[in-house]
N, C-alpha and C positions, 0 to 999 in steps of 0.2 A: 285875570278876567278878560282880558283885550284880548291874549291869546286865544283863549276858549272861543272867545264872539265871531274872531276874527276864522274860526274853522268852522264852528255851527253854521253858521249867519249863511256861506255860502251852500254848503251841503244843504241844508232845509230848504231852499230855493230852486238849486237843481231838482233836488227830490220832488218838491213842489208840482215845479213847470211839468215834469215827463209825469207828474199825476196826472195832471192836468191835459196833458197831449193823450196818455193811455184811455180819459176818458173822452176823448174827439173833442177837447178845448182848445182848438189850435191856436187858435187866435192869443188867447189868456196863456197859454203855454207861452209863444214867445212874447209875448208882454213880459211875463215872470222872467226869462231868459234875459230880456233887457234890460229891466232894471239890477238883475244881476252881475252883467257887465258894469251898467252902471258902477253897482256900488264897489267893485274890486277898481276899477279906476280910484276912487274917494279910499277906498279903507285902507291905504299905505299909506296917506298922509297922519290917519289916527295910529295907528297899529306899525308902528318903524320895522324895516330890519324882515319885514316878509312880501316886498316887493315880487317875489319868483312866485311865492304860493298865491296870489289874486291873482295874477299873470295867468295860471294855471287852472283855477275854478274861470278864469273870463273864456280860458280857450274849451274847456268844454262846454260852455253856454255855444260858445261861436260857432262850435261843432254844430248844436242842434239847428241853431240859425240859418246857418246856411245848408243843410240838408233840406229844409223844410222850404225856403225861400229862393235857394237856386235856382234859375231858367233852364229849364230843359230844353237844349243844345240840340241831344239826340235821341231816338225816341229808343234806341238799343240802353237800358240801365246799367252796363257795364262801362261804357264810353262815357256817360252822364258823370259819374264817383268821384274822376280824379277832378273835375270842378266844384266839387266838394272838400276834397280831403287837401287839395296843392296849395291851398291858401291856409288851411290850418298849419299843413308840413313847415310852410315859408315863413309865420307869423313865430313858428317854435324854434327855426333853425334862428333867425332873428335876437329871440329870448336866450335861447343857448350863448351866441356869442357876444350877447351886451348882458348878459346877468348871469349863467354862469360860469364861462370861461373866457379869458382875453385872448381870443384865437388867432388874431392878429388880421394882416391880409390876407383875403380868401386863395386858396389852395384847396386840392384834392384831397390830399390828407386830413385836411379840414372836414372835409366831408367825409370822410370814413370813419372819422373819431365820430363826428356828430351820429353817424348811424347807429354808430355800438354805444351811444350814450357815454361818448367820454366825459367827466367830467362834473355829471350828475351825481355817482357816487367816488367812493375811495377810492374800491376797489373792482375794477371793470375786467370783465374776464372774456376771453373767447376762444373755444374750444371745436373745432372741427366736430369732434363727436356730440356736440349738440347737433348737427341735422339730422343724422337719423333718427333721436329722438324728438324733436320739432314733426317728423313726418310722423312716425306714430303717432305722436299726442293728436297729429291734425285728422288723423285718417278717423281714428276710433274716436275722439269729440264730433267730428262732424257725421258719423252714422248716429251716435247716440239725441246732438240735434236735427239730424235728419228723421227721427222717430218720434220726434215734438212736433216740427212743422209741417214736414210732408212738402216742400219748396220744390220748385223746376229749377232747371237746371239755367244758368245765364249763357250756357254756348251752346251751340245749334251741332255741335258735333264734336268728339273728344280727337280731329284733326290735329295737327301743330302748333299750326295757326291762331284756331280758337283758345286753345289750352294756353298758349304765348301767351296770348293778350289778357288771360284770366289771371294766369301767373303775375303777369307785372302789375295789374289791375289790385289786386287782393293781397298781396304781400310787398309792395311797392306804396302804393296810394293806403289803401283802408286797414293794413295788418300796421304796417310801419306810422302812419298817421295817429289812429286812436292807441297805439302800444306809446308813442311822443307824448299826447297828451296826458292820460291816464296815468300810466306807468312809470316814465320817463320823469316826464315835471313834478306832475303833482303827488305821485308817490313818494318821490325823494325831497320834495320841498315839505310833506305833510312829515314824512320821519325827519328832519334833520330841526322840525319844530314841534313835534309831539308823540314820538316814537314809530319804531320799525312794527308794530301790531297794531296803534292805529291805522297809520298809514297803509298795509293792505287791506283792512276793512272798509275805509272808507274808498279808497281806488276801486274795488271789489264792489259796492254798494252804489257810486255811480255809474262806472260801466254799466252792472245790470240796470238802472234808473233808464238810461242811455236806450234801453231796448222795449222800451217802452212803446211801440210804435203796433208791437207784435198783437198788443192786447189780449196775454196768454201768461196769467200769476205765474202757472207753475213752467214754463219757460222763461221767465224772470231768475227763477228761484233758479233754475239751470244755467242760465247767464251768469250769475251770482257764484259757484260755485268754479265755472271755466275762469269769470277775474279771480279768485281766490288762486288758482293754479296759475295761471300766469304772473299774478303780482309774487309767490312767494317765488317761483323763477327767477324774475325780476332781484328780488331780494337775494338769491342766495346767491346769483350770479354776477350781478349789476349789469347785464349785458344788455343794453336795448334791442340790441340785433334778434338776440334769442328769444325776446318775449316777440318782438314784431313778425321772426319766422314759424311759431308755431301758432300764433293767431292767422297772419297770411295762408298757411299750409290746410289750417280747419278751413277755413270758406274757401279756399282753392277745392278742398274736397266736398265739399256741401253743396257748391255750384257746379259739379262737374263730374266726376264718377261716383258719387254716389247714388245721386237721381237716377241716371244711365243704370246701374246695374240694380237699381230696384224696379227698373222701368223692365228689365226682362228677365226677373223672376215671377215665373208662372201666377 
């Protein structure tokens, strides 16, 4: 029964709050979001032994918190993100090495295991020939959400320079950030306490909850469907690297040559 509460309890509160924001309650939105941190602080003391899983429902409240609540810095929304996402990144790298691995003193290679999600599961795999499908997955997901939203593009021109900054922006900070959260934690801390099929539905179910902002069902329902594909990635691969490169790779594409090349067909 603790087990069940202790996985409901948080998912219904997420789902909640991003009701709540989909219907312009912002306010009540993160109120919900708070006491939901709140209560993953509290519920490891009742519920032993799932320390990493509240950890992981608190970092996706914090996510929406501080998307919502950050000061705008710069009035460019690409520059704005990584004061968003760098303190989710740092709260997980954190997590990582005081719950699930004893990484010792920090080193580089520290940081490379953390990237590919050493450690999260058994077996962590990485394969060169995941990028080129990381680029396909990103190019044809982000035409097919390009045909839900209709979005501009966030660079003023497909230069080097812009395309640089989008690249490290979207698969650096926001592909590799919510792929940490999502995927990374709370995916592998929901299977190694209620299985590897819950565990991608519910990843799957918040992520899309997460998009909540859009106020478009059936672009939820599309959301919904891109976590399903990246969490079984995730799953068959354990590679955090690969799910954070083909999430980074779609909004690389969605922000950037897709707009452009719809922008000069007749």
């Amino acid at each position: 029964m603790r087990d069940k509460v202790g996985l409901l309890l948080p998912t219904a509160l997420i789902v909640l709050a991003e009701g709540l924001f989909f219907n312009g309650r912002t306010e009540a939105c993160l109120e919900v979001h708070a006491l939901n941190i709140f209560l993953c602080i509290l519920l490891p003391i009742w519920a032993e032994k799932q320390m990493l899983l509240y950890q992981s429902f608190s970092l996706v409240s914090l996510l929406r918190v501080l998307n919502i609540g950050m000061p705008v810095f710069f009035t460019e929304t690409l520059l704005w993100m990584p004061f968003v996402y760098a303190p989710v990144i740092i709260a997980g790298y954190i997590i990582w090495r005081q719950t699930v691995v004893d990484a010792g003193r920090p080193h580089w290679r520290n940081l490379v295991r953390f990237l590919n999600g050493h450690g999260l599961r058994e077996n962590v795999q990485w394969k060169w020939e995941y990028v080129p499908f990381a680029i396909i997955f990103g190019y044809l997901g982000a035409n097919l959400e390009y045909s839900m939203l209709g979005n501009e593009a966030l660079v003023w021109d497909l230069g080097p320079l812009d395309l640089g900054k989008l690249m490290l922006v979207m698969v650096v900070f926001v592909g590799f950030g919510e792929e940490l959260v999502f995927r990374g934690l709370l995916q592998s801390s929901i299977a190694s306490n209620f299985g590897k099929g819950v565990a991608v539905l519910v990843s799957a179910l918040l992520f899309a909850s997460m998009h909540s902002g859009y106020h478009n069902v059936p672009y939820l329902g599309f959301v919904f469907g891109i976590g399903l594909v990246l969490a079984l990635a995730y799953e068959r691969t354990g590679s955090l690297g690969l799910a954070a490169l083909m999430h980074g790779l779609l909004n690389f594409f969605l922000f950037s040559f897709v707009p452009f090349g719809y922008d000069l067909l007749p």
